[in-house]
Steps between C-alpha positions, in 0.01 A plus 500: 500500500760664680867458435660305750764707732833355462783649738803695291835571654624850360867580458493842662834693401375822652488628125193591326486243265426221763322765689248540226514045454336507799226720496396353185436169638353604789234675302532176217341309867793293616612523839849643456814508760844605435865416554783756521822356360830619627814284346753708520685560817897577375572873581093584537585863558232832390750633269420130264270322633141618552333191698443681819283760300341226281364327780370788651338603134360144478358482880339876404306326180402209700384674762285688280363226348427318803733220400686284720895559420747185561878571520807229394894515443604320178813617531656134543316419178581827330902417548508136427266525147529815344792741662783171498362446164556848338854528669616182356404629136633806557882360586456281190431848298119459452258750550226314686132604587397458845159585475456201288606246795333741742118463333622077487630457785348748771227681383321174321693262764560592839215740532299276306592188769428734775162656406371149442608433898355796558142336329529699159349346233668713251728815516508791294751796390535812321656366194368608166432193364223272437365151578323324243392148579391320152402127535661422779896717430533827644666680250704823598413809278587868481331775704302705319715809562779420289724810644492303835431112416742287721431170313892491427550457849274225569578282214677206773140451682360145455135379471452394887678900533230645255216281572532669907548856385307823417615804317241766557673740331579334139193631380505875600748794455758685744311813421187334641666346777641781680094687428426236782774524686419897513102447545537240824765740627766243481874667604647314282297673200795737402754237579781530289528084308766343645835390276847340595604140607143315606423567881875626519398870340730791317846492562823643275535126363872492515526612877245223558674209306817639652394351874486150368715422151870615553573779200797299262627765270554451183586647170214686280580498126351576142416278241865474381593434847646817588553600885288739554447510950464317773172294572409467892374116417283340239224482771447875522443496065222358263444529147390816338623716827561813420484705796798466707746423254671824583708484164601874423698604191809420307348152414316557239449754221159478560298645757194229472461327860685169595292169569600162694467307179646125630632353845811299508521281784779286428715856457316701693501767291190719334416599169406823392349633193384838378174590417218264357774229417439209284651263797221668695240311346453101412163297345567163684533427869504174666325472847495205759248448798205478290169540670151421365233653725230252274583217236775586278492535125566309226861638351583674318259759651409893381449685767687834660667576741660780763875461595411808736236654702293814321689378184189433208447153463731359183393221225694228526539128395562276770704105548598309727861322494588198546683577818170641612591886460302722288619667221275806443542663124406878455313668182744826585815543655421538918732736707716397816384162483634397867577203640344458882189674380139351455400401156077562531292314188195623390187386246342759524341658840633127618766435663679176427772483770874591442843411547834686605736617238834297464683644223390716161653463171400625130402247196 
């Protein structure tokens, strides 16, 4: 018997990891198309924003694969879910993650809407991740190359999300991945991964925040709430900064390195400490927004967790309270715990879900 042909929609960034998505399937024996995303449209200039060249990188790898290559603006979508969203956290002095609401919202949303109009009956990127459907719940695990598994960002994807999804890449390396980008002559082989703000690219953060939070100076002070400088705005700060401080001599008697160690909002001022500082670090954080990509466990749950991406998953012990947050209780102190983030929990190569970090505290 021969397996029936089912028609996947591939997110084509013009990078080689959804380069290399697609030739896989097509040579796994599904008949493959793909979608170009653009969702970004706010001062879309060459010096920041590389969609012009993307497209023409993705139409180059479609081309050579003989692919038909659709084209949409999310940019609407982009604004409205993710980029008003990660504003409004950053005013309130969190330190959101927009690639979170970007894979929940657009990439497993809106292009997931539109490839189904389009007759998909799945669609496919270039995370490292895997799929693992086990009687009848697609559970979310780990790729297999841990230095570039992008589980953490993933961890808000549902069942119906899953269940319509394929991650060609979760079970093979980077290494390997740009060998057949190199052997099928793909130009995106050599192509430097891309980094920054999620379809908005690299920018000097501040400038970028500058054109849409006003900067509200403030006072920057030490843990005995000595003046130290001037802040340019809570916004432009998050905890465990250290480059940018610009804190020279005479403070201190010691030359160790200052770190943004606690945000006041209510003051607006900002805490420094020197060094690897006790107020640096915390074992207990409390998180709201949980999300359970299957059932949820029975509580008090072991498990670990990542309050970071690339940080090594971290044992933990697990509750929910009885106003619904999550109070998440660490074998070892954690570093920079900090609120906005995404709280990622793991058993193992699984990935549970996750939540968004409220507030930390030590017991």
């Amino acid at each position: 018997m021969t397996k029936a042909v089912n028609k996947i929609i591939v997110g084509l960034s013009g990078g080689v990891d959804s380069s290399v998505t697609a030739l896989l399937l097509l040579e796994q024996g599904y008949e493959v198309e793909a979608l170009f995303m653009k969702n970004w449209e706010e001062d879309d200039s060459s010096e920041h924003c590389s969609a012009a060249e993307d497209l023409a990188d993705a139409k180059q790898v479609a081309g050579k694969l003989g692919i038909k290559l659709h084209t949409v603006n999310f940019a609407h979508e982009y604004w409205d879910n993710v980029f008003d969203h990660f504003l409004e956290e950053h005013k309130k002095g969190r330190t959101p993650n927009p690639d979170v609401l970007c894979n929940q919202h657009i990439k497993f949303k809106a292009f997931l809407d539109h490839a189904k109009d389009l007759g998909a009956d799945k669609i496919a990127t270039g995370h490292y991740a895997r799929i693992i459907e086990n009687q009848g719940q697609y559970q979310l695990q780990t790729g297999l190359d841990d230095s570039k598994d992008q589980s953490y960002f993933l961890h808000l994807l549902n069942q119906e999300q899953l269940s319509q999804s394929l991650f060609p890449l979760g079970e093979i390396d980077k290494t390997k991945v740009r060998e057949i980008a190199t052997k099928n002559g793909f130009v995106t082989a050599e192509k430097k991964d891309s980094t920054g703000i999620c379809f908005i690219g690299e920018r000097h953060f501040s400038e970028f925040l500058n054109n849409f939070l006003p900067k509200e100076k403030g006072d920057i002070v030490d843990e005995n709430g000595r003046f130290i400088k001037h802040h340019h705005g809570i916004a432009f700060y998050t905890i465990g900064q250290r480059k940018g401080l610009e804190i020279g001599g005479g403070f201190s008697n010691s030359p160790e390195a200052w770190f943004v160690a606690e945000k006041r909002i209510e003051s607006n001022e900002i805490v420094v400490v020197q060094g690897d500082h006790p107020l640096l670090y915390h074992n207990t954080l409390i998180a709201d927004g949980v999300h359970w990509i299957g059932e949820k466990p029975n509580f008090p749950h072991d498990c670990s967790a990542k309050i970071r991406y690339r940080q090594a998953s971290q044992n933990c012990q697990i509750e929910i309270l009885e106003s619904g947050e999550m109070k998440v209780s660490f074998e070892s102190n954690q570093r920079a715990i900090t609120a906005g983030q995404s709280l990622v929990l793991y058993d193992g190569a699984i990935c549970l879900g996750g939540a968004v970090i409220k507030s930390k505290h030590n017991e």
